[in-house]
C-alpha positions as CSV (number, residue, x, y, z in Angstrom):
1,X,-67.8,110.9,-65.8
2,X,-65.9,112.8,-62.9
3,X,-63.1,111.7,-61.3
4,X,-64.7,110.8,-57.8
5,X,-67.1,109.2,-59.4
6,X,-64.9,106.8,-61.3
7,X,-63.0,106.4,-57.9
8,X,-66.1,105.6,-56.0
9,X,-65.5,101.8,-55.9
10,X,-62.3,102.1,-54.8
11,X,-62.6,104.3,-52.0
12,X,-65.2,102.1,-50.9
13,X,-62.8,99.0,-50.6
14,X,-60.3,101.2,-49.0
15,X,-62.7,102.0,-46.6
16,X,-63.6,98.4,-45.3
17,X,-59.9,97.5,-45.4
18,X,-59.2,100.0,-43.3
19,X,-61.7,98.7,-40.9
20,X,-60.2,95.1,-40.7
21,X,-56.0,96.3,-39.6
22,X,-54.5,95.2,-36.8
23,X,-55.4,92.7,-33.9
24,X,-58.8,93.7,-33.6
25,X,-59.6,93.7,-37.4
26,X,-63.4,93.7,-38.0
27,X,-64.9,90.5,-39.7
28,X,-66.2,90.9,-43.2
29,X,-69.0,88.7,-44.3
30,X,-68.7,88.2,-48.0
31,X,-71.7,86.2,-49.8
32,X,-70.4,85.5,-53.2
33,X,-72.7,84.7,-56.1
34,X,-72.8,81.3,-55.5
35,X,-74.3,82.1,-52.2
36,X,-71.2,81.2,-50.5
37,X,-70.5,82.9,-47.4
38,X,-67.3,83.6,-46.0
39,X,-66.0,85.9,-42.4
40,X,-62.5,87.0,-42.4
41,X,-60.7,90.0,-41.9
42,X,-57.5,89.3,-43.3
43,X,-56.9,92.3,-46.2
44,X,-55.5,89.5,-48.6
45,X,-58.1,87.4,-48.4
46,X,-61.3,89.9,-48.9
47,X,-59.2,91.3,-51.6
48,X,-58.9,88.0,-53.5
49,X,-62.5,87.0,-52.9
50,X,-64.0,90.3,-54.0
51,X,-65.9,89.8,-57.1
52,X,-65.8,92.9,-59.2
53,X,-66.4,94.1,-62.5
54,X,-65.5,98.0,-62.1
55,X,-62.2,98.7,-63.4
56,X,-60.4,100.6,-61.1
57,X,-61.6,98.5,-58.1
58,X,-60.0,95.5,-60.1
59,X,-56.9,97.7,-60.9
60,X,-56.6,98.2,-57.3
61,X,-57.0,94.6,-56.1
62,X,-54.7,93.5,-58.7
63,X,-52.0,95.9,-57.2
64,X,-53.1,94.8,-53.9
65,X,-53.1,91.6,-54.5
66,X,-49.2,91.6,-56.2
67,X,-47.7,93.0,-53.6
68,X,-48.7,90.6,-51.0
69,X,-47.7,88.1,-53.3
70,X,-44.6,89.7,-53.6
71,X,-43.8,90.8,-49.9
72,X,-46.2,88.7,-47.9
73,X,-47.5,91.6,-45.5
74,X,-48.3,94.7,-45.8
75,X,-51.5,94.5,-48.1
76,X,-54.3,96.0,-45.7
77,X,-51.3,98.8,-45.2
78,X,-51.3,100.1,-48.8
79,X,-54.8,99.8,-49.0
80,X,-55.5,102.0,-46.4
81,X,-52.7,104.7,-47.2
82,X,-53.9,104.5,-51.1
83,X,-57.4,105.0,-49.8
84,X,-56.2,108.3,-47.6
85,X,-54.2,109.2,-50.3
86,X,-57.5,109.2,-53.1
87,X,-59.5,111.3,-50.5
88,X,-56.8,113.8,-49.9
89,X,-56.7,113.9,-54.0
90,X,-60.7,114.5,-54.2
91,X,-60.0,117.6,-51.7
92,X,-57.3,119.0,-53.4
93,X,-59.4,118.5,-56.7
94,X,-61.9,120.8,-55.3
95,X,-59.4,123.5,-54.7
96,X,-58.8,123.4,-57.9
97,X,-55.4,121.2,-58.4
98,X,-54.4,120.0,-61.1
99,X,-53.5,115.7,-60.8
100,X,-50.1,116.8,-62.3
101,X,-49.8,119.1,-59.4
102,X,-51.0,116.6,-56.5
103,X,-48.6,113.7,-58.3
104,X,-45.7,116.3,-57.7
105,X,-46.8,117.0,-54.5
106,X,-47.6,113.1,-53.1
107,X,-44.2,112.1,-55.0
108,X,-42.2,115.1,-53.1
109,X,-44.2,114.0,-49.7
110,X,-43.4,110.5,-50.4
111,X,-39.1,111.6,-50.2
112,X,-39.6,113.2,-47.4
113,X,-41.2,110.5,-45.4
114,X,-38.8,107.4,-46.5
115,X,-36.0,109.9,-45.5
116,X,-37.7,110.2,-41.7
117,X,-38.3,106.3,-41.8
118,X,-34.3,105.7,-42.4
119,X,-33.9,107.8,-39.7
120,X,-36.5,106.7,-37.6
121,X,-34.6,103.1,-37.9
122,X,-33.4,100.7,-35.3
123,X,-31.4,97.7,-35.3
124,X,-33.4,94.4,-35.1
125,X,-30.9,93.6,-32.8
126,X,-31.9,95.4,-29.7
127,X,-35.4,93.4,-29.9
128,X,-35.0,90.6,-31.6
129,X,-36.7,88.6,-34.4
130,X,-39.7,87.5,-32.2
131,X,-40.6,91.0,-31.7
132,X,-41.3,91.6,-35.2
133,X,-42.9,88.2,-35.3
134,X,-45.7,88.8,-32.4
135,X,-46.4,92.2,-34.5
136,X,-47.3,90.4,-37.5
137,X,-48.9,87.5,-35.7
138,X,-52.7,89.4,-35.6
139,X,-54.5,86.2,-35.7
140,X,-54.5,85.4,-32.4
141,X,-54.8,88.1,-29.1
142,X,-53.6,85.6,-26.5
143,X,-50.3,86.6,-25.3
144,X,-49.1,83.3,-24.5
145,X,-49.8,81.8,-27.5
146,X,-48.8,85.0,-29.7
147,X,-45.2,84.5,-27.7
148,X,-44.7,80.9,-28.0
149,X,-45.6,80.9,-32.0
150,X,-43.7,84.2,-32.5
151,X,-40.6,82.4,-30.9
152,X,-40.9,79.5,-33.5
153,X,-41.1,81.4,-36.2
154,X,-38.1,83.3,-35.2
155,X,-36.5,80.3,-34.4
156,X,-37.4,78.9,-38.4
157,X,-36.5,82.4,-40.2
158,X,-32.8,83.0,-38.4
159,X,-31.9,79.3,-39.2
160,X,-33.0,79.6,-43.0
161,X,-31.7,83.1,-43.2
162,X,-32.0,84.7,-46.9
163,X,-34.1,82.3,-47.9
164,X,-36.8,81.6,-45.4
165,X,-39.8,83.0,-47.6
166,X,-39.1,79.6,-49.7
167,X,-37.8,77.7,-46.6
168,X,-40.7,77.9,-44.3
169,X,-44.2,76.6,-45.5
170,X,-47.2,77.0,-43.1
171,X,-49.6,74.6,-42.9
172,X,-52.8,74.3,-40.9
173,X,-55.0,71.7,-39.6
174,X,-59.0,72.1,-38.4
175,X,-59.1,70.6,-34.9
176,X,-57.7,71.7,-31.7
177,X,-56.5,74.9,-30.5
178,X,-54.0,77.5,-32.0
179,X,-51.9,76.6,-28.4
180,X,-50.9,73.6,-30.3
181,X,-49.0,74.7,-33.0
182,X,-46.2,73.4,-33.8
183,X,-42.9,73.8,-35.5
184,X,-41.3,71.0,-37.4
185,X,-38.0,70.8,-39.3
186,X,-38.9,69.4,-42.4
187,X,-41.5,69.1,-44.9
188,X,-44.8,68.4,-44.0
189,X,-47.0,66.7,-46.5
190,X,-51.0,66.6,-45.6
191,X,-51.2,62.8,-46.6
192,X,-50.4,59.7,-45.7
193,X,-49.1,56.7,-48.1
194,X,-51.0,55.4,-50.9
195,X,-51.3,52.2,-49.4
196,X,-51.8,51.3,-45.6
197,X,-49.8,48.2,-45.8
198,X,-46.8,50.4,-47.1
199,X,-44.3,51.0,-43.9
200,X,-45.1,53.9,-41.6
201,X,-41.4,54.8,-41.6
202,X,-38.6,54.8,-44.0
203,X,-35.0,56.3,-43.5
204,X,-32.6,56.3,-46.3
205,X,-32.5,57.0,-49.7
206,X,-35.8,59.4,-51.2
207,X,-36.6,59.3,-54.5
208,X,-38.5,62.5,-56.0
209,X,-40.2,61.7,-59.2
210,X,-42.3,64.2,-61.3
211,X,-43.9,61.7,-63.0
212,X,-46.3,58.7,-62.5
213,X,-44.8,55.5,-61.3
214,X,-46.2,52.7,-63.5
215,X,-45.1,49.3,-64.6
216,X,-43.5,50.0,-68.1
217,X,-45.0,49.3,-71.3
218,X,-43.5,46.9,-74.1
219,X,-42.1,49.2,-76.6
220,X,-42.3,52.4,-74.2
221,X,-39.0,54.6,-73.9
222,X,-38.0,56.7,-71.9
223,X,-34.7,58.7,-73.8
224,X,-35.2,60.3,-77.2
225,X,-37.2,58.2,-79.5
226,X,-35.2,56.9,-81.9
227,X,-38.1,54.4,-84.0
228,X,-41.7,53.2,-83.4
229,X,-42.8,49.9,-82.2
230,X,-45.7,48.3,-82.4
231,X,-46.6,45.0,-80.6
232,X,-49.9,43.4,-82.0
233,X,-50.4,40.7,-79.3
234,X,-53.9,39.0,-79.9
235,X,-53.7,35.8,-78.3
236,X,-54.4,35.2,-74.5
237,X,-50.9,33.3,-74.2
238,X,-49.3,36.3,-76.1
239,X,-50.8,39.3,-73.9
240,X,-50.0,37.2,-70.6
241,X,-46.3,36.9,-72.0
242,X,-46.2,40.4,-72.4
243,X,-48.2,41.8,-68.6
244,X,-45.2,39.1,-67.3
245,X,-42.5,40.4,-69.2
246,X,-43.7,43.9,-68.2
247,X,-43.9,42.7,-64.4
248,X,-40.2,41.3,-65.0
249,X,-38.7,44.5,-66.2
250,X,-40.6,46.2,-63.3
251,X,-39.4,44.2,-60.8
252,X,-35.8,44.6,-61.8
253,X,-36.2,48.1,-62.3
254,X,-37.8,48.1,-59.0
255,X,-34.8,46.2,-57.7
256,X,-32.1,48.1,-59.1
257,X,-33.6,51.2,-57.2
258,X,-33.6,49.6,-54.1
259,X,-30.0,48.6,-54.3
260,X,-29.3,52.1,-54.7
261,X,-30.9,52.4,-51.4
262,X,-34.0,54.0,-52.1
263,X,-36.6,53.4,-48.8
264,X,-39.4,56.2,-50.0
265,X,-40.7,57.2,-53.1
266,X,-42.4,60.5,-53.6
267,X,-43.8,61.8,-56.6
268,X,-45.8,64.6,-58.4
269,X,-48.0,62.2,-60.0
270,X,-50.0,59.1,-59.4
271,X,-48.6,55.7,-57.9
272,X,-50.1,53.4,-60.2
273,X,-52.8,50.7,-58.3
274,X,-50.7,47.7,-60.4
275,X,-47.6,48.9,-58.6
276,X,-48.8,50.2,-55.2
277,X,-48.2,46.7,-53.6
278,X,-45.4,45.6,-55.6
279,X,-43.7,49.2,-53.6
280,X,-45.6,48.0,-50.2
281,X,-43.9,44.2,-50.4
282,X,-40.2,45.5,-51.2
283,X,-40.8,48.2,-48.0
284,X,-41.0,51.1,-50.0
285,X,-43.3,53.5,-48.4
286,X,-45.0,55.7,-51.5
287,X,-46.5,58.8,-51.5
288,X,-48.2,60.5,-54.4
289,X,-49.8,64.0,-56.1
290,X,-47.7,66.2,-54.0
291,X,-47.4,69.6,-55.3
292,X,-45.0,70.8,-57.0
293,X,-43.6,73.2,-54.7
294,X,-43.6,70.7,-51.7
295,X,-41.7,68.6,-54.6
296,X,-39.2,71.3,-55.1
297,X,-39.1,72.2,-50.8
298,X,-38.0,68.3,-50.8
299,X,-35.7,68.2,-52.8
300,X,-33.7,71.0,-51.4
301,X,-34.3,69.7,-48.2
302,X,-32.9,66.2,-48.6
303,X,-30.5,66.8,-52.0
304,X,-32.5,64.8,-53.9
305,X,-32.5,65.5,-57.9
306,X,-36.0,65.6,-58.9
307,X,-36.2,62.6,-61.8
308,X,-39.5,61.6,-64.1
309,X,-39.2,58.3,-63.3
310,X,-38.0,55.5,-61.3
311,X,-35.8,54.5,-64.5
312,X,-33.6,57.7,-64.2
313,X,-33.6,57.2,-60.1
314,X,-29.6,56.5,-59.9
315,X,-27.5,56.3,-56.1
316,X,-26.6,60.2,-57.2
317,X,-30.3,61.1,-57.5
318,X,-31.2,59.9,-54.2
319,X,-31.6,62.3,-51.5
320,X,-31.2,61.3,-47.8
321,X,-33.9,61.7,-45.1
322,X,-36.1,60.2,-42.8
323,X,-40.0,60.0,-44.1
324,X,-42.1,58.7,-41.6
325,X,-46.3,59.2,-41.4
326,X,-47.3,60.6,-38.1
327,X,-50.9,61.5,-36.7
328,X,-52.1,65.1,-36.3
329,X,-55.3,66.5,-36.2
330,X,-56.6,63.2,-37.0
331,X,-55.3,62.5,-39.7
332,X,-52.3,61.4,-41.4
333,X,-49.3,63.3,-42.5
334,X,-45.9,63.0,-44.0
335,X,-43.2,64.5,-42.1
336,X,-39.5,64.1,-44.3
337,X,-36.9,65.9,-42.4
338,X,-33.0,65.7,-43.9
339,X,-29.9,67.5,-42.7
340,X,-28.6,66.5,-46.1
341,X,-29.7,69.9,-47.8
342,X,-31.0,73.4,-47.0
343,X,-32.8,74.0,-43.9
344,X,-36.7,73.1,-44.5
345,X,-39.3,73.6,-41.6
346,X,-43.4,73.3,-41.8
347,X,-45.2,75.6,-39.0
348,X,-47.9,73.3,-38.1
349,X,-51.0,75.7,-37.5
350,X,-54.2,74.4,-35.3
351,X,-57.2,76.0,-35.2
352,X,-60.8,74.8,-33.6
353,X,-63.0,75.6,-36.9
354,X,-62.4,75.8,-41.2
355,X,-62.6,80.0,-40.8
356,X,-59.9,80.2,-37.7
357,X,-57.4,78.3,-39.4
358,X,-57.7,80.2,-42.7
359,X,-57.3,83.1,-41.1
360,X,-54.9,82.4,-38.1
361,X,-52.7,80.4,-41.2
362,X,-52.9,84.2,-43.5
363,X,-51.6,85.7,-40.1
364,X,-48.5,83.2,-39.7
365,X,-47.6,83.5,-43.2
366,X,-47.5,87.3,-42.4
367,X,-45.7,86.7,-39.7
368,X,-42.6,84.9,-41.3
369,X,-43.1,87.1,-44.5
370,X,-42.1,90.1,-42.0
371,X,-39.6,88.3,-39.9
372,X,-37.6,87.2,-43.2
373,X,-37.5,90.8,-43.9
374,X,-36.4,91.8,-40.8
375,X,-33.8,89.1,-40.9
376,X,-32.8,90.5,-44.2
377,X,-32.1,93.8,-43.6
378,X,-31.3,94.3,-40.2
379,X,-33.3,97.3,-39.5
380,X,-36.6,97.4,-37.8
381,X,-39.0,100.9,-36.9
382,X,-41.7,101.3,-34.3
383,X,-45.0,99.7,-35.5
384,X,-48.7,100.3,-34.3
385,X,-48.8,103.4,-37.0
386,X,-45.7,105.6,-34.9
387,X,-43.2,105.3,-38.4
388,X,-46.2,106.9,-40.1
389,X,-46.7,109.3,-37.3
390,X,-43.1,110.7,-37.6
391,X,-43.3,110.5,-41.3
392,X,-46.5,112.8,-41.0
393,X,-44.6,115.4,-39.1
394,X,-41.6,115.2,-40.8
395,X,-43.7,115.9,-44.7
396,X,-46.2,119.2,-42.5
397,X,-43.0,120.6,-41.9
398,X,-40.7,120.1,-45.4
399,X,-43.8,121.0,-46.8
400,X,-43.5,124.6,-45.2
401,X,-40.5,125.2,-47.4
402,X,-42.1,124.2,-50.8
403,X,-43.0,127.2,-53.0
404,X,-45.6,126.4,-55.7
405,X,-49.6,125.0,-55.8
406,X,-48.4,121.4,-55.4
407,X,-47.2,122.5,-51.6
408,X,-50.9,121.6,-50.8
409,X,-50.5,118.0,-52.3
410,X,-47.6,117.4,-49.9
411,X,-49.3,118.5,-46.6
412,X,-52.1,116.3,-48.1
413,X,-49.7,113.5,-48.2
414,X,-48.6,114.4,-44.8
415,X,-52.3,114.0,-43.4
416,X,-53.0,110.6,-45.1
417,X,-50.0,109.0,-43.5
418,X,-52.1,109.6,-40.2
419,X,-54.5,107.1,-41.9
420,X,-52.6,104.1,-40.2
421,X,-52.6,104.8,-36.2
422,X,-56.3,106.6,-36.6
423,X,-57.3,103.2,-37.8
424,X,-55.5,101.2,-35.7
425,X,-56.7,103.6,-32.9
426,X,-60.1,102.9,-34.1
427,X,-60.4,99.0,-34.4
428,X,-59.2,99.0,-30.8
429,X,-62.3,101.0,-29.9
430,X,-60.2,103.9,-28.9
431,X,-61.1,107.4,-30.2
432,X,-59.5,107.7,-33.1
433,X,-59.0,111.4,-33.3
434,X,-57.7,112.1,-29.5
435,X,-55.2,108.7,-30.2
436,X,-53.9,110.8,-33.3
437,X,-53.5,113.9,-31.3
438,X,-51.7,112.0,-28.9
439,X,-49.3,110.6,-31.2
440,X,-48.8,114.7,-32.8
441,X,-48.1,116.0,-29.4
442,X,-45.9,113.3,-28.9
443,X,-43.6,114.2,-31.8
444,X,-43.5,117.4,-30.9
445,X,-41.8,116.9,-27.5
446,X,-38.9,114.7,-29.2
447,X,-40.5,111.0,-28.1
448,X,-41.1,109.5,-32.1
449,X,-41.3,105.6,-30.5
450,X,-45.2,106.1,-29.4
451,X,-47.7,104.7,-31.2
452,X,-51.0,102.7,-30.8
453,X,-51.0,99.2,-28.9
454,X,-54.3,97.6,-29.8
455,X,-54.1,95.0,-27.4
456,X,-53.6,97.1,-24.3
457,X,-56.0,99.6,-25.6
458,X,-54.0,102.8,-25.5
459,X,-51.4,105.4,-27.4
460,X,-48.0,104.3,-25.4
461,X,-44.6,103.8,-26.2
462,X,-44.5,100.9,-28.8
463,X,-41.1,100.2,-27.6
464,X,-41.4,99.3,-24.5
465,X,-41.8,96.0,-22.4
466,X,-43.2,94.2,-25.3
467,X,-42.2,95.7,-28.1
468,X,-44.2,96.4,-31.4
469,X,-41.7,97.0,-34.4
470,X,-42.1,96.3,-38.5
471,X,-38.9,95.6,-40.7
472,X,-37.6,99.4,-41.9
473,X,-37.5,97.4,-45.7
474,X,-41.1,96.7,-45.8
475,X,-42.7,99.9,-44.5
476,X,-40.4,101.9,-47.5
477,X,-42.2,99.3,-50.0
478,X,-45.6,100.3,-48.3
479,X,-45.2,103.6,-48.7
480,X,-44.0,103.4,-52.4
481,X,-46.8,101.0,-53.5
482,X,-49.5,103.1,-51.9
483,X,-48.3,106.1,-53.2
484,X,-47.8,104.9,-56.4
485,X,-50.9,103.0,-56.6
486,X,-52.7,106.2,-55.6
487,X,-51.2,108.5,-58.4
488,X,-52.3,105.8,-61.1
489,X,-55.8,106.1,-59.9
490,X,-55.7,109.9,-59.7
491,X,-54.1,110.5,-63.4
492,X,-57.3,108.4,-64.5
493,X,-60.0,111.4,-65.9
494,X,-62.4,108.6,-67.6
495,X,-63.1,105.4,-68.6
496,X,-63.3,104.3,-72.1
497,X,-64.9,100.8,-73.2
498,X,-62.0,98.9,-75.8
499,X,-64.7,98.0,-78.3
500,X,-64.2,97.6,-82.1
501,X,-65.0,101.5,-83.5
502,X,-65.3,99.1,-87.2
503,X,-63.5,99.8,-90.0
504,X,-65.3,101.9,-92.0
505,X,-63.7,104.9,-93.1
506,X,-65.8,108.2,-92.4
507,X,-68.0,110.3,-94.9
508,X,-66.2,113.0,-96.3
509,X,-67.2,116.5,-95.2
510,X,-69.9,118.5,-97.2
511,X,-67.7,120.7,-98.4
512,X,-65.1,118.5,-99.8
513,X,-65.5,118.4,-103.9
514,X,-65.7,114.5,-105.3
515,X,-62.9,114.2,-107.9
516,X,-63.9,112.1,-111.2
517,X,-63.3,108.5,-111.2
518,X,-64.0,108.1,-107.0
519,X,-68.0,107.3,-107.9
């Protein structure tokens, strides 16, 4: 089995990821074997839904698929470069290179070009975090609304600062129109309370349980287990002493938490039905099966300590907040916002059907994926594919120096980086190969900052008016993971199945003699 043949799959997802960057990102349909059918054209997404068996394709989605884990942005990027990068490999195998050779060539190519990015750097300061925001924001094309959610999101990321990746949770809602999204300081929790006579408000004390709150058993404990008991009630006046000496032990348990000053209780688990109005008559307002990492995002938030149960829940344990259950997108939701802890904020997304809120909810994530990196580093470069234009330029010409076969595997490096703004260039329905010449020409007379804007339609300067720039630290990652991902693909000359090959030792040759006693 050749090489492109083995690399087939692959270049075929690279391909129709390719097809789906930027603004104007085509729509995949993907009809999964279950016959469900699903449009997007977020690169994460398809990725994640694709259902595979070849090897490399899954070797390239698991890639993929880490690194947007990882970084939050980006994914469709390395796709599309590691795509380039495979084809320029396939033509350079022709010529007779060697994958050693094109790996010394792509990693020499790849220097060069995160040297020109570092130089090609700005400081976020002269644009601001919104900037990098309404880059990353492709799920919606109306300026207004790209502006006014861009400008939350930088509002969110500067106040959490390092940590905004865990700080900022995006959550979206079917029903109404992405205008209406919202920004709120806190946690927001897509559920009401377990019980509608429980109080739509509570300010105080919040208790954070992992745990299921239940009424505790006779001979139950909680610490470290010391003996066994066992109660052997068989009697109806027996069983109802013990469900009221349970209740009893409850209620003061229940008590005790309230004089700590408890006023919600949330919890991981299940609020038990027996105790659900037992919580609603003392004015506890109860929440349950919140997950885990909303848990963890509210305990930060308000200082809470999270505790297994309410017998652990001390004054100390408490955290301090206001919960209160408000009404969006009809429905209810649990807002708990603190100044006690770290800064916490929800961007509440909006969208008029199930597919525009997946996908306008992938592109905010993005969004605040990018801006915390901007944030983080300080340093921002053009966007709309002009970094990988001057990279391009700045690999054709270090290449012109490089003595040796592999010289052809850096100028192949060189072209794939074009890969970005030609397909920018074409999902904006411009022509593709006069926007790239554009963006060459351009270089050549000094002015690096041009690039493609896909929502005017046109090869302009990116920072202008409203301008298009990407944090400096996640375009270097880009670069590495496509180029990296690319050379583990290439190295690959066939595929083996890992079957059992059995255990039985082969026949000796004819020509070796049989000494006495081996019969």
């Amino acid at each position: 089995m050749t090489h492109e043949e083995l690399a087939s799959g692959v270049q075929r997802v690279c391909d129709v990821v390719s097809t789906a960057l930027g603004p104007f990102g085509a729509n995949k349909l993907l009809i999964q074997a279950d016959g469900t059918v699903t449009a997007t054209a977020s690169s994460t997404e398809l990725l994640d839904r694709l259902d595979v068996t070849d090897p490399a394709v899954t070797l390239l989605e698991t890639a993929a698929s880490g690194f947007g884990e990882r970084y939050g942005d980006g994914t469709g990027t390395v796709v599309t470069l590691a795509g380039a990068l495979l084809r320029e490999a396939d033509r350079l195998a022709e010529e007779g290179l060697h994958p050693t050779a094109v790996e010394r060539g792509y990693r020499e190519g790849l220097d060069v070009a995160l040297d020109a990015v570092e130089r090609d750097a700005r400081p976020l300061s002269a644009f601001g975090s919104a900037a990098v925001a309404r880059t990353a924001l492709t799920g919606t094309r109306t300026p207004q609304t790209r502006r006014t959610v861009a400008d939350l999101i930088a509002e969110a990321v500067e106040d959490a600062g390092s940590e905004a990746s865990q700080a900022v949770r995006v959550v979206s809602k079917t029903g109404g129109a992405t205008a209406e999204t919202d920004l709120v300081r806190g946690t927001v929790l897509e559920r009401g309370p377990v019980l509608d006579a429980m109080p739509r408000s509570a300010d105080g004390g919040v208790a954070v349980l992992s745990s299921t709150v239940d009424v505790p058993h006779v001979g139950s404990q909680t610490g470290r287990v010391t003996r066994r008991v066992v109660l052997d009630a068989d009697s109806f006046e027996d069983r109802e002493a013990v469900a009221e000496y349970e209740s009893d032990a409850f209620g003061e348990r229940l008590q005790a938490v309230l004089d700590a000053g408890c006023s919600a209780v949330i919890t991981e688990r299940a609020i038990n039905e027996r105790v659900q109005a037992e919580l609603a008559a003392r004015g506890i307002l109860g929440v349950q099966r919140v997950d885990a990492d909303e848990l963890a995002g509210i305990a930060r938030a308000t200082g809470a300590t999270v505790v297994p149960t309410l017998e652990q829940v001390t004054e100390d344990a408490l955290g301090t907040g206001t919960v209160s259950v408000q009404r969006k997108a009809g429905s209810d939701v649990t807002v708990v916002k603190s100044d006690a802890g770290e800064p916490t904020y929800t961007v509440f997304c909006r969208a008029p059907d199930p597919r525009s809120a997946t996908a306008f909810e992938n592109s905010v994530d993005a969004a605040v994926a990018a801006t915390a990196a901007a944030v983080g580093d300080g340093r921002v470069v053009p966007g709309g594919g002009a970094v990988e234009a001057t990279a391009a330029r700045a690999v054709d010409e270090a290449a012109r120096s490089i003595g040796g076969r592999h010289q052809l595997a850096t100028e192949g490096f060189g072209r794939a980086m074009t890969a970005v703004p030609r397909a920018l260039a074409a999902t904006a329905g411009l022509d593709a190969g006069r926007a790239v010449i554009r963006l060459r020409v351009a270089r050549s007379e000094g002015r690096d900052a041009v690039g493609i804007d896909a929502l005017a339609g046109e090869a302009t300067d990116v920072l202008g008016a409203d301008p298009i720039v990407e944090p400096l630290s996640l375009k270097r990652e880009v670069f590495s993971a496509a180029t990296d991902l690319a050379v583990q693909l290439i190295r690959i000359d066939e595929r083996l199945d890992a079957t059992d090959l059995g255990d039985e030792e082969p026949d000796p040759p004819d020509d070796v003699p049989i000494r006495e006693g081996e019969l």
